[in-house]
C-alpha positions in Angstrom: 0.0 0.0 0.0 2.9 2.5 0.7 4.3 1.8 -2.8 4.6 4.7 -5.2 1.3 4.6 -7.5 2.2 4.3 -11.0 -0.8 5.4 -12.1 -2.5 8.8 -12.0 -5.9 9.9 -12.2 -6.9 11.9 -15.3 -9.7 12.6 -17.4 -11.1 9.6 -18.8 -13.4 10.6 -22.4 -14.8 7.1 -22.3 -15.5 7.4 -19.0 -18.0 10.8 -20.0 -18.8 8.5 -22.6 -20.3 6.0 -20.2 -21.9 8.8 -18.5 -24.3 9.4 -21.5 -25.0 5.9 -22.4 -26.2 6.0 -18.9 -28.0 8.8 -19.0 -29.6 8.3 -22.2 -30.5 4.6 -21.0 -32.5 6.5 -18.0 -34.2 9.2 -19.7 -35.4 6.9 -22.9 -36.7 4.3 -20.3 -38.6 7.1 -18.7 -39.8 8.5 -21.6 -40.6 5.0 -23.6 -40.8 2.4 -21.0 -42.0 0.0 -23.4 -39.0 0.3 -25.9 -36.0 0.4 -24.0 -37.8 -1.9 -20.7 -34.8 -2.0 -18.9 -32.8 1.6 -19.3 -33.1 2.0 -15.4 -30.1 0.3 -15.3 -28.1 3.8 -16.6 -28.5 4.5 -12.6 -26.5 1.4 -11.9 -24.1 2.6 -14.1 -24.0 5.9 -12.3 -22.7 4.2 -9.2 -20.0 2.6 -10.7 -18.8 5.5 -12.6 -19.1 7.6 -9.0 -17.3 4.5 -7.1 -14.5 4.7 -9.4 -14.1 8.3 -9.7 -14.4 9.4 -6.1 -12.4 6.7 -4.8 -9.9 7.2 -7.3 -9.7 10.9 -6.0 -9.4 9.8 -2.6 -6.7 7.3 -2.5 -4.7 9.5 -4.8 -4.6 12.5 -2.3 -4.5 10.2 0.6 -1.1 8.9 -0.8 -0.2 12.5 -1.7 -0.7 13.2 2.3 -3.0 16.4 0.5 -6.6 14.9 1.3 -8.6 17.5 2.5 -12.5 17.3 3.6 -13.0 20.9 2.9 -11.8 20.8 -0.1 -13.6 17.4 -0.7 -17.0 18.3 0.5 -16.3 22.0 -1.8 -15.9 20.4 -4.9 -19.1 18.1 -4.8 -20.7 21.1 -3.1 -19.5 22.8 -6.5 -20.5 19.8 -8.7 -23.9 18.7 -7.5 -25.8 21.5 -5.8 -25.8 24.4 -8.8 -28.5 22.4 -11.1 -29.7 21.0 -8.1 -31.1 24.1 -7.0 -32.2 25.2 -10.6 -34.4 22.4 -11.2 -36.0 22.3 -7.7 -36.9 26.1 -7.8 -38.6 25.5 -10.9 -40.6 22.7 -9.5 -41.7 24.7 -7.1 -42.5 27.7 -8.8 -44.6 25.5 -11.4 -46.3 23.6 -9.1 -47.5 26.6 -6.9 -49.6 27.0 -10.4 -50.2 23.6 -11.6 -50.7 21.2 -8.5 -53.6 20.4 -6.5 -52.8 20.8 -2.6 -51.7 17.5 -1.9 -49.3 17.2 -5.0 -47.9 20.3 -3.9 -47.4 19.3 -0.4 -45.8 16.1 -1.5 -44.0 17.7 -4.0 -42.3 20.4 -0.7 -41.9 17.6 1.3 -39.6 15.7 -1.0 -38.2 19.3 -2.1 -37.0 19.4 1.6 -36.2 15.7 1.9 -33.7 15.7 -1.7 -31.7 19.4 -0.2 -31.4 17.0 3.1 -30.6 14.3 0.7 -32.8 11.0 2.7 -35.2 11.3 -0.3 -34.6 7.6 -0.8 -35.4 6.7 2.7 -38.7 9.3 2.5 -39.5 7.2 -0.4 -39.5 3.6 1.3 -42.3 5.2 3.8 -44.4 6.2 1.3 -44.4 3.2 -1.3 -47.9 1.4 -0.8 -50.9 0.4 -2.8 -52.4 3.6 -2.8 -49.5 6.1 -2.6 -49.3 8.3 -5.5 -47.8 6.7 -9.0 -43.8 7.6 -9.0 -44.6 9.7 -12.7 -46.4 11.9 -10.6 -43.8 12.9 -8.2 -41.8 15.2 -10.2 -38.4 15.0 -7.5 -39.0 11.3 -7.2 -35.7 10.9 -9.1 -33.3 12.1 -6.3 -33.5 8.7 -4.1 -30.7 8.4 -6.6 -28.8 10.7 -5.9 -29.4 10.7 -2.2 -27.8 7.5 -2.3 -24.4 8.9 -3.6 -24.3 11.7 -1.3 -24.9 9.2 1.9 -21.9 7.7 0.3 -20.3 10.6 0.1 -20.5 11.4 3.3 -19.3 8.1 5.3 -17.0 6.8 2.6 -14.3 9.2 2.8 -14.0 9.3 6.2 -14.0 5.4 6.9 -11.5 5.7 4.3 -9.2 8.7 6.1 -9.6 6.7 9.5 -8.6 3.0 7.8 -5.2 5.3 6.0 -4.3 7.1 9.4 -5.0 3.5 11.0 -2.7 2.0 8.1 -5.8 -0.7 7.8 -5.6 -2.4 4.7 -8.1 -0.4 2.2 -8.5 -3.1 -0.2 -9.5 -5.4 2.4 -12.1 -2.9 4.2 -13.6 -2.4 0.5 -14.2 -5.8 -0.3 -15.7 -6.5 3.1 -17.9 -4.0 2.9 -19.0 -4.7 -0.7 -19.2 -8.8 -0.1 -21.9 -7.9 3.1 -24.0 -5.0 0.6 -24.1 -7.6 -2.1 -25.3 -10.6 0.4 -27.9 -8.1 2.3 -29.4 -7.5 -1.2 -29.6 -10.9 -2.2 -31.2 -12.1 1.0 -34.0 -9.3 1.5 -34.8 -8.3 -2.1 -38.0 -10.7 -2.3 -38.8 -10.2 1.4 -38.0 -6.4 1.5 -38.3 -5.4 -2.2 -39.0 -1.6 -1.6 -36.4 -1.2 1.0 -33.7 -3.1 -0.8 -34.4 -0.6 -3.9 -33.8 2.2 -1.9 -31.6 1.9 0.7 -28.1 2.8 0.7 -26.8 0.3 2.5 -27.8 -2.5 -0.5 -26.7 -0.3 -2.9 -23.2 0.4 -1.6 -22.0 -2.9 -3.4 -22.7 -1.2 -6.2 -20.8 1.9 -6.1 -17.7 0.3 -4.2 -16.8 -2.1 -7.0 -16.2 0.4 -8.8 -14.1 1.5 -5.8 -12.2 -1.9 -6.4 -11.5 -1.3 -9.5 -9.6 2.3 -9.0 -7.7 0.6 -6.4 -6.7 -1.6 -8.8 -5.9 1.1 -11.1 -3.9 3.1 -8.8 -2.0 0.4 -6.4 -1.7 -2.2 -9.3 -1.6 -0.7 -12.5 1.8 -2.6 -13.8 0.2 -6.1 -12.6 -3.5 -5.5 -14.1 -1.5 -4.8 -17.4 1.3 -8.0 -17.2 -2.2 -9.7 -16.6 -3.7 -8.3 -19.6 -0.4 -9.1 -21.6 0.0 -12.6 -20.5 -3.8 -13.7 -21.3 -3.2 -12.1 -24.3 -0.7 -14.1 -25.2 -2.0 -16.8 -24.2 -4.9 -16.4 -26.3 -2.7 -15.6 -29.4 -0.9 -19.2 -29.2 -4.0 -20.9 -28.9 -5.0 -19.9 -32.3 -1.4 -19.8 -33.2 -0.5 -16.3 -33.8 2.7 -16.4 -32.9 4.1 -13.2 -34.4 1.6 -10.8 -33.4 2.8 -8.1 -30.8 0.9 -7.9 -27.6 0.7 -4.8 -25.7 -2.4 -5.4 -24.3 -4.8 -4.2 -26.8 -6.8 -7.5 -27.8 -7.6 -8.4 -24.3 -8.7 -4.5 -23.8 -11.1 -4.8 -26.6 -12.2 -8.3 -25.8 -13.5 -6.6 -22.3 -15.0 -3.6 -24.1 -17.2 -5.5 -26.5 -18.3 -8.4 -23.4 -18.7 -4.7 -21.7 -21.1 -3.2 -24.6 -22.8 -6.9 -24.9 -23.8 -7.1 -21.4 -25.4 -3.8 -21.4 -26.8 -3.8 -24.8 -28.5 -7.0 -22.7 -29.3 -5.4 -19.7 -31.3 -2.3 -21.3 -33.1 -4.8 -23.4 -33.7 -7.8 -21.5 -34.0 -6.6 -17.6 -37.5 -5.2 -16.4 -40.0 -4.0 -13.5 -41.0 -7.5 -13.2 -37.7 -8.7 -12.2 -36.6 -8.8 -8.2 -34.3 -5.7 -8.3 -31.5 -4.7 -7.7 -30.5 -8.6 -7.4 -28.1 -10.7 -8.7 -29.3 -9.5 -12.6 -27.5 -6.4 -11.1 -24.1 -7.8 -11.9 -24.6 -7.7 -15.8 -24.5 -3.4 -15.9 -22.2 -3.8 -13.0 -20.0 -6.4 -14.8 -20.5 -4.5 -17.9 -19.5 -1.1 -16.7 -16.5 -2.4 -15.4 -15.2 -3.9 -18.3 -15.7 -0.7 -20.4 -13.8 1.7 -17.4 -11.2 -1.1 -17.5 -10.9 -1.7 -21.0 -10.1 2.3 -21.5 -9.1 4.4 -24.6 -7.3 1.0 -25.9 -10.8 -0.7 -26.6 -12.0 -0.3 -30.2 -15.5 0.2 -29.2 -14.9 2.7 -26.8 -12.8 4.9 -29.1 -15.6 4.2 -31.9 -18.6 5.0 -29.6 -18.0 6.1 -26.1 -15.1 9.1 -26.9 -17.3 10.3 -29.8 -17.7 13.7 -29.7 -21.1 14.0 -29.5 -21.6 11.4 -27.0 -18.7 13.2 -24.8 -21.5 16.1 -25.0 -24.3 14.4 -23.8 -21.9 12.8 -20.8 -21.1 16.2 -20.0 -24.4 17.3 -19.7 -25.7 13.8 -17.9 -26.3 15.2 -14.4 -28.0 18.2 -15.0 -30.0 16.0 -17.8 -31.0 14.1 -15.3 -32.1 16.2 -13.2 -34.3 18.2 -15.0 -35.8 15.3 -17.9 -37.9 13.5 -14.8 -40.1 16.9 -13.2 -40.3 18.0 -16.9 -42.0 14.5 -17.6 -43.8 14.3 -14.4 -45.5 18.1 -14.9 -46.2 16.5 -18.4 -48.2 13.4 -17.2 -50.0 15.6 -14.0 -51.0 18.0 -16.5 -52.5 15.6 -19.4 -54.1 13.1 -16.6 -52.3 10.2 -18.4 -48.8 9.2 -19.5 -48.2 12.0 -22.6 -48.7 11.0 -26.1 -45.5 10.1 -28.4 -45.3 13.7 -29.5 -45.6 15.2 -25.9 -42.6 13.2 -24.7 -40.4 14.0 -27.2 -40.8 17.3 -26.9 -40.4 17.0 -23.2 -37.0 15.6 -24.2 -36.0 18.1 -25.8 -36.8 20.9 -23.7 -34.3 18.8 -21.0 -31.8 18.3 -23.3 -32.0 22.4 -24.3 -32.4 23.4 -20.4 -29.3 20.2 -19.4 -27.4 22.3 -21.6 -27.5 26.0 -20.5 -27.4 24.6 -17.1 -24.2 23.0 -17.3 -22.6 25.8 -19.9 -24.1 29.4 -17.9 -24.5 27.9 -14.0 -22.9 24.4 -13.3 -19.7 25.4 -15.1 -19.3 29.3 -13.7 -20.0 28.4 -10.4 -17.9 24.5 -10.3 -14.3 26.1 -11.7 -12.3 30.0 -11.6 -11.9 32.0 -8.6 -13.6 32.6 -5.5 -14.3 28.7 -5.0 -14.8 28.8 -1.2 -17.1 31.6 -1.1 -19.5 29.9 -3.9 -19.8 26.8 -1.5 -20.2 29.4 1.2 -23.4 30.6 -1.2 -24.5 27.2 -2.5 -25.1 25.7 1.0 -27.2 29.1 2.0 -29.1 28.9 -1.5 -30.0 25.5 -0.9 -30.4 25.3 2.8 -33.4 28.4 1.9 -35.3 26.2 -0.8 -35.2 23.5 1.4 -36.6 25.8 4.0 -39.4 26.8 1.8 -39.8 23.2 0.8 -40.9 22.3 4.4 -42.9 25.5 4.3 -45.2 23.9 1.6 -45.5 21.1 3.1 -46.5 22.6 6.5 -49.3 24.5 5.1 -50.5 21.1 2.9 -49.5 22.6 -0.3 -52.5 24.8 -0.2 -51.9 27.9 -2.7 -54.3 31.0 -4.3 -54.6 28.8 -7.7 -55.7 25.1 -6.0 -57.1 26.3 -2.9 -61.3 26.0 -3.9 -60.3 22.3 -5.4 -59.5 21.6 -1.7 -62.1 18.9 -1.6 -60.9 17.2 -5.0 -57.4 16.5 -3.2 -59.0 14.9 -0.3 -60.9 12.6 -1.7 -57.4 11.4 -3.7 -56.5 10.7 -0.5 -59.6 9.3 1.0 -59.5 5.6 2.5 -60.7 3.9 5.6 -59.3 0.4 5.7 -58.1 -0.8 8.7 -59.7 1.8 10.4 -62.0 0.1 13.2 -60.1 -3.3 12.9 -58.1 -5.2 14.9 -55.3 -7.3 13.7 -53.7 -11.1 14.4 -51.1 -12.7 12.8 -53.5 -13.9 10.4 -56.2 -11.4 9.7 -57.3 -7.9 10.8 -61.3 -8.5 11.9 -63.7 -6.7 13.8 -63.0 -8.3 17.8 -60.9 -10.7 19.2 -63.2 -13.1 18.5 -63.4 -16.4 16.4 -64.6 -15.2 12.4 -67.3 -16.7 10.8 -67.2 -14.4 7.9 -64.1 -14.2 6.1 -63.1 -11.5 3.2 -60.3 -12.8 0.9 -58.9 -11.3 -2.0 -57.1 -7.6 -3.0 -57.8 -3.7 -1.9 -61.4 -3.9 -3.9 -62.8 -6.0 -0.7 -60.8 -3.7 2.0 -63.0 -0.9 0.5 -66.3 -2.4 2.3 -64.2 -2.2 5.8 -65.4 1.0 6.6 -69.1 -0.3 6.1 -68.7 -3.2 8.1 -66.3 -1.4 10.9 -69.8 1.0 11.3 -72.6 -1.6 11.5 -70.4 -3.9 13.5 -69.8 -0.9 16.4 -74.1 -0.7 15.9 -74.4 -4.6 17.0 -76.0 -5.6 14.0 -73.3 -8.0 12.5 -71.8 -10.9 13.1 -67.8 -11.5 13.3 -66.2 -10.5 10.3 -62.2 -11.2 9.0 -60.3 -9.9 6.5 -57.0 -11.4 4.9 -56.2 -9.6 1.9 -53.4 -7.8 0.2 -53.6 -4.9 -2.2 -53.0 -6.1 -5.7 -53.1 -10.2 -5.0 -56.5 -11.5 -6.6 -57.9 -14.4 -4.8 -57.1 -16.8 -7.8 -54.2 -19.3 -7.0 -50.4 -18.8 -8.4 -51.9 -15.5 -10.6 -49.3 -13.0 -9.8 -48.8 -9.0 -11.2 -44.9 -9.4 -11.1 -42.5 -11.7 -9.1 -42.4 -9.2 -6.0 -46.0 -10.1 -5.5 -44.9 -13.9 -5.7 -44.2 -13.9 -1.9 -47.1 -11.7 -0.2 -49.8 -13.3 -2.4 -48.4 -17.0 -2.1 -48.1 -15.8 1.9 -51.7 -14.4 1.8 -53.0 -17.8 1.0 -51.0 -19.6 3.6 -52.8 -17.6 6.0 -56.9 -17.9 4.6 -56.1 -21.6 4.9 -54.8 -21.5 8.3 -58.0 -19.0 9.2 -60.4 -21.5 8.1 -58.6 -24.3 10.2 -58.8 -21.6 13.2 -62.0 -20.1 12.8 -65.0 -21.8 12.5 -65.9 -20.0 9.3 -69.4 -20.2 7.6 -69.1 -17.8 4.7 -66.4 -17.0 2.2 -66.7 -13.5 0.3 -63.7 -13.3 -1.9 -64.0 -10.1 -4.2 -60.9 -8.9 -6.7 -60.3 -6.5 -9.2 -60.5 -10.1 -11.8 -60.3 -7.4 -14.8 -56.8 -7.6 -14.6 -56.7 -10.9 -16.2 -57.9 -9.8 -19.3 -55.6 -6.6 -19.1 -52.8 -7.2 -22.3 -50.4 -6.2 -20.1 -46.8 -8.1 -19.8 -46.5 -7.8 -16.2 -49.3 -9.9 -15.4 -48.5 -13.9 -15.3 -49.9 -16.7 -14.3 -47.5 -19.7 -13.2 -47.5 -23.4 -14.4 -44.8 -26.4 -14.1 -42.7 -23.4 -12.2 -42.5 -21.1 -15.3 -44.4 -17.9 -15.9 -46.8 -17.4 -18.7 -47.7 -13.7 -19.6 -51.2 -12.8 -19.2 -51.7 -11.3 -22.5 -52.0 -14.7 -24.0 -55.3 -16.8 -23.8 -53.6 -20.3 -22.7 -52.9 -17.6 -19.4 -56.0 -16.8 -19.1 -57.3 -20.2 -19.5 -55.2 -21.1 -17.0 -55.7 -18.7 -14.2 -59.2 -19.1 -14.6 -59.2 -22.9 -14.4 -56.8 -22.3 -11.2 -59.9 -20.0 -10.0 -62.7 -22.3 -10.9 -60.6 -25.2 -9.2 -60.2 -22.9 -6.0 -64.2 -21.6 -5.3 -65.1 -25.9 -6.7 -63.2 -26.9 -3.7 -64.5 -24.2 -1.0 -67.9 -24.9 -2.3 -67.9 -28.3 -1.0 -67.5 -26.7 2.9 -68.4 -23.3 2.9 -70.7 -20.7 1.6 -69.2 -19.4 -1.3 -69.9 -15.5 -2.2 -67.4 -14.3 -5.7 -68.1 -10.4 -5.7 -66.8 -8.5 -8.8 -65.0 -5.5 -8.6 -66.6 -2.5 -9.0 -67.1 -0.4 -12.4 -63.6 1.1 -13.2 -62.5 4.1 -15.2 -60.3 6.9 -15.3 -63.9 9.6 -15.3 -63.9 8.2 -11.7 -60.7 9.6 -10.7 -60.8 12.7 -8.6 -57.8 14.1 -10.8 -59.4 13.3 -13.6 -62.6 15.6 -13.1 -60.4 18.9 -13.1 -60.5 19.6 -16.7 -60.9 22.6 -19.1 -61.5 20.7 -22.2 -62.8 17.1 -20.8 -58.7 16.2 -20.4 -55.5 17.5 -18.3 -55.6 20.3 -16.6 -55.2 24.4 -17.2 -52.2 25.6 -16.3 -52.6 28.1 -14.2 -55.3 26.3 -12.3 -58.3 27.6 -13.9 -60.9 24.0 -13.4 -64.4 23.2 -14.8 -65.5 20.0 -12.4 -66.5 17.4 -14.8 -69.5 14.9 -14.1 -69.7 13.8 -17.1 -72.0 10.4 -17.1 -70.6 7.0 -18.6 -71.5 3.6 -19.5 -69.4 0.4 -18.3 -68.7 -2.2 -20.9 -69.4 -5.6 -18.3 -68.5 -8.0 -20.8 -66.0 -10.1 -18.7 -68.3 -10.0 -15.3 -71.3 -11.4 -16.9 -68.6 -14.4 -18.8 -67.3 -15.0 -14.8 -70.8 -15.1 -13.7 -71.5 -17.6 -16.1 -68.3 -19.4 -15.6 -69.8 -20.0 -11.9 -73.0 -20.9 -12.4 -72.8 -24.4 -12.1 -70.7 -24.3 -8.7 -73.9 -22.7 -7.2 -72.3 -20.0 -5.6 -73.5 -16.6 -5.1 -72.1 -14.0 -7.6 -72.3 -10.4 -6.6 -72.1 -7.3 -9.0 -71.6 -3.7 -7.8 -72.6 -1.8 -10.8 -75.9 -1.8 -10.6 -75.3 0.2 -7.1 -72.7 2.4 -8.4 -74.1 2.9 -12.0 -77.7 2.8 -11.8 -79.0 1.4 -15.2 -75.5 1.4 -15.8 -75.2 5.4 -16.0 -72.1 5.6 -14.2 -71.4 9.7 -12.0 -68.5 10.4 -10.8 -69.9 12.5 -8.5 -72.6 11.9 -6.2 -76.1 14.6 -6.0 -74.2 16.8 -3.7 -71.3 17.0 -5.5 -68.7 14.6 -3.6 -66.4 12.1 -5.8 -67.4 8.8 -5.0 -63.9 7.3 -5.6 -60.7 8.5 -4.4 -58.9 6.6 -8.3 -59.8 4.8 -10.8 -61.2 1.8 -8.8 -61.7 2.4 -5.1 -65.1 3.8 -3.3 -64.4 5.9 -1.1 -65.8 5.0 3.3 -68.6 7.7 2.9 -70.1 6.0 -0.1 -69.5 2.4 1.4 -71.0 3.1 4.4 -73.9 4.8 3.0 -74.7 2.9 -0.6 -73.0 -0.2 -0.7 -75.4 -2.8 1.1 -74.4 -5.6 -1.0 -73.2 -7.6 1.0 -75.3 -7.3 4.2 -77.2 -10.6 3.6 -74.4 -12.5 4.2 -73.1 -10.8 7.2 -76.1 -9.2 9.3 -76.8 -11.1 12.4 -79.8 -11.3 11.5 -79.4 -13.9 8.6 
């Protein structure tokens, strides 16, 4: 370790290179999901490029004896928080126009959360079934880069204490990276949403890039004999004797591996996959190779150290930064993910505003004179949007502009389940008594707990369960992407230990079963251990055969009650109702309340309802209550949203419409 390094750190084109490739990966998966599936692996890259380069910095000016955390912490200061400030007051300038109270509450909160950089963990108390979609949170984006500025913080000083210590560096880095990389592999299925966010299963990711520029720095001349002799190894084996080998061939051997394994990753990884997991090692892998491979690798000369990708690397932060609220304001405003033409022009605009951001206030403020005083002003700047940040979210986002649409906000945000419940290890229920009536299925049946919760506290009905979990239908091994493979299978583990507990007379199982017919690839339905994608019809034969199986067997014990789920459609959607022209929204706030009335096309609940007939069970539609003569309002006579999204009722129409299921539960029957 006390050797003299024979290698210095120096700008790397390819490495700016790699920085666009990630970049574009990011912001073309965002715009066009469905083409480039897996581009969110560009962030992935991100932390390897950061590992490299930070550590890199570090251990050379640790050597040098000239490591300083002021002038550390002033150059990221310098790098990072000069966009960062840009694009988040423009946020919330636009917002204070354009967002309803509650988006522009959340939208201060994570404002406050990204300047204190613990967006990702704000994040992992948020996710749920009926938290707002990520699209519409226009800083949503920072988790990333609150994860590199945690490491940030703690990696250089475990890193000055292990040098002053003379603790072996390599040693502490691979430890650290071997216990990341295990946590992640353990807890990804059980802990999916924490294991996406935090830092602490993400560090593996940035620190082998850390590996690397130790390697680099500490072992240049034996990295390169290495390269040389496999080289020439190679050469004799197809008996090129007389070829001279300086290291080139291998170089471009792990360039093109490097471009193969992303060119895989962007096209084969997706959503449905566990992740980050262990298909995090093929950008990983890959972006390794390529920083390894350097200006000697064909490929990266050709592609990466063009000039014109060099630009777009050079603009990748503030790119970043600004294509994902520009999106987001896109997809609030329309009501719906922007047309083809929309997006593209909301790529361009970031590209055009990436551009003067990095050439007239990233690059002014990061380099000349004056250096410590423009931290001094940077940490002020930001420390007073953050400030105002927490402001908006005190006062619940309300503004002059969203202020009489008050009541459309609140009922986004309107639901009562488990209110009035209490809980087991098995099932929330209305005492502590055995069930006899048991609710099974997804968040469509936890809308009717605040109905039952309010005629249970009258006396009138008898012991009610639930065991549900939003987005798992009651139909066996039916699945909306693998990280609902381990709640749903759990949720049925537990209805059939309830019914071995409980002395159980009725079963209600309700769903939203529309999904099944939804042609969308992240549906499946599993058979001999493979997974078959719903948009096929030997799927959906199959997950209704698995259904039909299911109620044929619970039949034979138990009265059996199948309830459809209610009438969706976007009209229902509070959100949805504040248009000027029937779609989006005016920007500044300037809203006509729609109640426009709809029909529902119930083609697939009248083919389950036949589908059951000969089981004998009872087969409950909600329409007819909801859409009278199947004239669907999204409002009701006094002018209250019904739903609080597409889908859900919200308690006050529960508990005052929705008697369909009294029959089976009253006391009195």
């Amino acid at each position: 370790m006390n050797q003299p390094t024979p290698y210095k750190t120096a700008y790397r084109p390819e490495i700016d290179g790699l920085r666009a490739f990630a970049v574009l990966s990011v912001v073309g998966f965002h715009a066009f999901p469905s083409l480039l599936q897996g581009g969110f692996i560009g962030v992935d890259i991100f932390f390897v490029i950061s590992g490299f380069l930070i550590t890199s910095h570090i251990f050379e000016k640790l050597y040098e004896g000239q490591f300083s955390f002021t002038d550390f912490f002033g150059r990221r200061i310098r790098r990072i928080f000069p966009a960062l400030i840009l694009v988040m007051v423009f946020s919330l300038s636009f917002g204070w126009f354009a967002l309803l109270s509650d988006e522009y509450a959340q939208l201060g909160k994570h404002i406050a959360s990204g300047v204190a950089f613990i967006t990702n963990f704000i994040l992992v108390d948020e996710v749920g079934y009926f938290d707002n979609a990520a699209e519409t949170k226009p800083m949503f984006h920072l988790w990333s880069l609150a994860v590199e500025e945690q490491f940030y913080v703690i990696w250089p000083i475990i890193l000055w204490f292990a040098w002053k210590r003379h603790f072996n560096l390599l040693l502490i880095t691979v430890i650290v990276t071997t216990i990341s990389f295990c946590l992640n592999l353990w807890f990804v299925k059980s802990y999916p949403t924490e294991i996406f966010f935090w830092t602490v299963v993400r560090l593996w990711e940035i620190l082998s890039g850390s590996i690397l520029a130790w390697l680099f720095l500490y072992k240049a001349d034996l990295f390169n004999k290495a390269k040389i002799w496999v080289e020439k190894y190679l050469l004799r084996i197809i008996q090129l004797k007389d070829v001279s080998t300086d290291g080139s061939t291998i170089s471009n051997i792990m360039c093109i591996f490097g471009f193969l394994l992303l060119a895989y990753g962007v096209i084969n990884i997706n959503e449905a996959l566990a992740y980050p997991s262990q298909w995090t090692l093929i950008p990983i892998i890959g972006s390794l190779l390529i920083i390894a491979s350097g200006s000697k690798g064909w490929l990266n000369r050709m592609f990466l150290m063009n000039p014109t990708v060099i630009w777009f690397g050079l603009i990748s932060y503030p790119l970043y930064l600004w294509h994902w609220p520009i999106l987001s304001f896109f997809q609030i405003i329309e009501g719906e993910m922007p047309n083809g033409n929309s997006r593209v022009i909301a790529l361009l605009l970031s590209i055009l505003l990436a551009w003067l951001t990095y050439r007239f206030v990233e690059k002014p403020l990061r380099f000349g004179p004056n250096q410590t005083l423009k931290s001094i002003i940077l940490i002020f700047t930001i420390i007073l949007v953050g400030l105002v940040g927490l402001y908006v979210y005190k006062i619940k986002g309300v503004t002059t502009y969203n202020q009489p649409y008050k009541f459309i906000a609140e009922a986004k945000k309107d639901w009562g389940y488990p209110k009035g419940l209490v809980g087991d290890y098995l099932q929330l229920k209305t005492s502590r008594n055995k069930t006899s009536v048991l609710l099974f299925g997804d968040s469509t049946i936890e809308a009717f707990g605040p109905r039952i919760s309010y005629l249970y506290e009258k006396g009138l009905i008898k012991e009610v369960g639930f065991v549900t979990y939003g987005g798992c239908l009651p139909i066996p091994k039916t699945f909306l992407t693998e990280k609902f493979i381990e709640p749903c299978s759990r949720l049925f583990n537990n209805f059939e230990k309830v019914l071995i507990e409980n002395p159980i007379k009725t079963i209600i199982l309700g769903g939203f079963f529309g999904n099944i017919y939804k042609n969308k690839n992240y549906f499946y339905v599993e058979e001999d251990g493979s997974h078959i994608s719903l948009t096929t019809e030997k799927a959906r034969k199959k997950s209704i055969d698995y259904f039909y199986t299911f109620i044929e067997q619970l039949s034979k014990t138990y009265e059996v009650v199948v309830m459809y789920q209610p009438p969706s459609s976007k009209k229902f959607s509070p959100e949805n109702m504040i248009s000027k022209s029937g779609k989006g929204r005016s920007i500044p706030l300037s809203i006509e309340i729609k109640d426009t009335k709809f029909s529902i096309d119930n083609k697939h609940e009248k083919e389950m309802e036949k589908l059951l007939e000969p089981l004998g069970v009872k087969f409950i539609s909600q329409i007819e209550k909801i859409c009278p003569n199947n004239e669907c309002s999204p409002l009701t006579v006094t002018g209250k949203p019904k739903f609080m999204d597409n889908h859900h009722m919200r308690p006050f129409f529960v508990i005052s419409k929705m008697n369909i299921l009294d029959e089976y539960i009253l006391k009195s029957n």
